[in-house]
N, C-alpha and C positions, 0 to 999 in steps of 0.2 A: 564500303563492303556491300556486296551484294545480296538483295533481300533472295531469300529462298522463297520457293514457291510454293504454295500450301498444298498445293494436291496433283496426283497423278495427272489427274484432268487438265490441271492447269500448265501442267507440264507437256500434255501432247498438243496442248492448242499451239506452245509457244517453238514449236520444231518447227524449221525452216520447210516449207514445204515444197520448194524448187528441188531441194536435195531427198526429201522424202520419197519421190517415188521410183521405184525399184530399179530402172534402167539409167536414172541419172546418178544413184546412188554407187551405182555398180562403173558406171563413168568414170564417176572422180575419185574411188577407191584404186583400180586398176591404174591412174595417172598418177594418182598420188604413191604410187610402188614402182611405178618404173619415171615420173615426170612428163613422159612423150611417149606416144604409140603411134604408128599409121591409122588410120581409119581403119582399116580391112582387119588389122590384129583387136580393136575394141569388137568391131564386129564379130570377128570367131570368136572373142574372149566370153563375151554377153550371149552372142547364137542368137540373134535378132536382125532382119531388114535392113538393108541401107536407108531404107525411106524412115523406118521406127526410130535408127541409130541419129540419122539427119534433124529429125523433130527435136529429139531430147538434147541435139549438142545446140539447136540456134536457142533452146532455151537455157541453156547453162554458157552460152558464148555471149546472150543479151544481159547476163546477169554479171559477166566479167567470171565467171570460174574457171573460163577456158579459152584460149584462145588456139585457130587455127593456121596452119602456114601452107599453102598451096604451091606446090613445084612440080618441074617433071623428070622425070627419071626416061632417059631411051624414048621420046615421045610419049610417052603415058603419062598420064594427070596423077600424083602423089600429093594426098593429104593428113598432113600430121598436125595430131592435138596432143595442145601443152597443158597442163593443169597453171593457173595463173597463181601467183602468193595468196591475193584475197581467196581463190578456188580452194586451196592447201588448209587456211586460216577459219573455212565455214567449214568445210569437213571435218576436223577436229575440233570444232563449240557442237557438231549435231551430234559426235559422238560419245559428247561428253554430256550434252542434253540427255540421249537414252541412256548413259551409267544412271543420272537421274532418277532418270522413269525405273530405270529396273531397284534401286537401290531404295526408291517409294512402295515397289511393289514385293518389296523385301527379296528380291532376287528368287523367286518360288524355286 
């Protein structure tokens, strides 16, 4: 069984912090609801940069949470992200880390 962890604190050290921050969070929530998206539909989904959107996928694509598939449609370059099983598997332990944290902080 798994030890519990004595405190809030020790509970925010221990969040994956690849998924913590705001634009990758918001990544693998929106893949994990549909599976696959184009690139351009995460992009409107978030309202962030191709260059912003770009950063935050080579870090969750080096991490295995994502993989991407490059094709073309009519000559145009089309890129679709998949949320990967491991991708699906840390999203669901970080959300259940924060039930955690709120459930230490008695759910104010």
């Amino acid at each position: 069984m798994e030890k519990q962890p004595s405190s809030v604190e020790e509970l925010l050290r221990k969040l994956d912090s690849t998924i913590h921050e705001p634009v990758r969070l918001g990544i693998l929530m929106i893949l994990h609801l549909n599976s696959s998206l184009p690139f351009s539909d995460i992009q409107k989904g978030l309202g962030v940069t191709s260059g912003n959107l770009n950063t935050h996928l080579k870090k969750l694509e080096g991490n295995e949470l994502i993989t991407k598939e490059r094709t073309f449609v009519n000559t145009r370059p089309r890129t679709v992200i998949y949320i990967t099983e491991k991708g699906s598997i840390s999203l669901k332990k970080y959300i259940k880390s924060l039930k955690h944290i709120l459930i230490g902080m008695g759910e104010m």
